[in-house]
C-alpha positions in Angstrom: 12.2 -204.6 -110.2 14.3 -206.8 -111.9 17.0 -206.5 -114.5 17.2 -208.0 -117.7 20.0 -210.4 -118.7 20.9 -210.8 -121.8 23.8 -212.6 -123.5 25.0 -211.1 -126.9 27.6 -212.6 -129.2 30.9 -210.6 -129.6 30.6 -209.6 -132.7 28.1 -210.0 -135.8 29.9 -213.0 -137.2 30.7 -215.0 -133.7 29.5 -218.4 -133.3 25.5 -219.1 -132.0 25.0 -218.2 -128.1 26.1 -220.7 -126.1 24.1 -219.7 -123.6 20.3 -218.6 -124.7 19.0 -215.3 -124.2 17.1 -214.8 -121.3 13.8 -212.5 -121.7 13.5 -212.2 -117.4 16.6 -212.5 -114.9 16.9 -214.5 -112.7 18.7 -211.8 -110.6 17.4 -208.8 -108.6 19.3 -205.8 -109.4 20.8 -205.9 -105.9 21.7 -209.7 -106.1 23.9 -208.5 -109.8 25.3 -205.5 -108.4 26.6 -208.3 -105.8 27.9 -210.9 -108.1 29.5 -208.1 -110.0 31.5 -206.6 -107.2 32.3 -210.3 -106.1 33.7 -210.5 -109.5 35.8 -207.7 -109.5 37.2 -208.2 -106.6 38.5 -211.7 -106.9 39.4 -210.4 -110.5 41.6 -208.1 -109.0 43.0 -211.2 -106.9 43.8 -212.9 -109.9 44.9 -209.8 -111.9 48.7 -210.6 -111.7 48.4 -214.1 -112.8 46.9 -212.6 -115.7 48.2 -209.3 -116.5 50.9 -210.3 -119.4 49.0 -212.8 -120.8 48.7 -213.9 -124.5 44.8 -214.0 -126.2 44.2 -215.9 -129.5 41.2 -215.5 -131.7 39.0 -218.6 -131.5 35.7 -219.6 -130.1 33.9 -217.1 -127.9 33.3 -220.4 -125.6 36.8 -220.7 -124.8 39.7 -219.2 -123.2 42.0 -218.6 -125.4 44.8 -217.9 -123.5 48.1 -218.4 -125.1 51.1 -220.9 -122.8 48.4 -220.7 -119.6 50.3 -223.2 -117.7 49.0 -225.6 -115.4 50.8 -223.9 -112.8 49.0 -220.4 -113.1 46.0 -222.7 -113.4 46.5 -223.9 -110.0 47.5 -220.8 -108.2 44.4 -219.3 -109.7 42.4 -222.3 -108.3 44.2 -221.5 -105.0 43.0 -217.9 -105.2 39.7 -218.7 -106.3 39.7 -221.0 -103.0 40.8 -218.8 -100.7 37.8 -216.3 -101.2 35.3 -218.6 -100.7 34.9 -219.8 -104.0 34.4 -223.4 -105.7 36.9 -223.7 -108.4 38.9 -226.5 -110.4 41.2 -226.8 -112.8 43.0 -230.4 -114.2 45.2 -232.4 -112.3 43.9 -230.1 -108.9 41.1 -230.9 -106.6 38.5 -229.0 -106.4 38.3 -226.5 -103.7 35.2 -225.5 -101.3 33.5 -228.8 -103.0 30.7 -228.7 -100.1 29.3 -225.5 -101.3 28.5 -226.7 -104.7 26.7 -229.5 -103.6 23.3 -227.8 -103.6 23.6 -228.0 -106.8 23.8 -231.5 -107.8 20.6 -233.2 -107.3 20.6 -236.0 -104.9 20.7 -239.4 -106.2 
């Protein structure tokens, strides 16, 4: 059977969803339990580029982080790259490019 997704706003007052609210996922339950031990896993990676970081309030959309140099940027990038993953950041090329072409249509 599959899961639900839904996306909820952080708090009451938050800006609108970003995303909509889906009523059926997309996901099998064993494809999310998946994606979310992917996620902790290379958030673990990335864990010490974070750890002593500084988060403003602003838009739920956004980052936030506080000084998140372009440095850090790229080592995460790196990281990110090194599992497997596509990632980018500015002023970096993208790494593992080919694996998120099956998501562009062809033109």
């Amino acid at each position: 059977m599959e899961g639900s997704c839904k996306q909820q706003a952080e708090s009451p007052d938050s800006q609108a969803l970003v995303i909509p609210e889906r009523k059926v996922c997309l996901f099998t339950e064993e494809e999310r339990k998946q994606i979310q031990e992917i996620a902790l896993t290379v958030a673990e990676q990335v864990k010490g580029i974070y750890q002593n970081i500084e988060v403003a309030d602003g838009p739920a959309f956004s980052s936030n982080i506080v000084e998140f140099t372009g440095e850090q940027c790229k080592e995460v990038v790196s990281i990110l790259g090194q599992a497997g993953f596509v990632s980018i950041t500015k002023d970096c090329n993208m790494v593992n490019r080919k694996k998120s072409l099956h998501f562009i249509p062809s033109i």
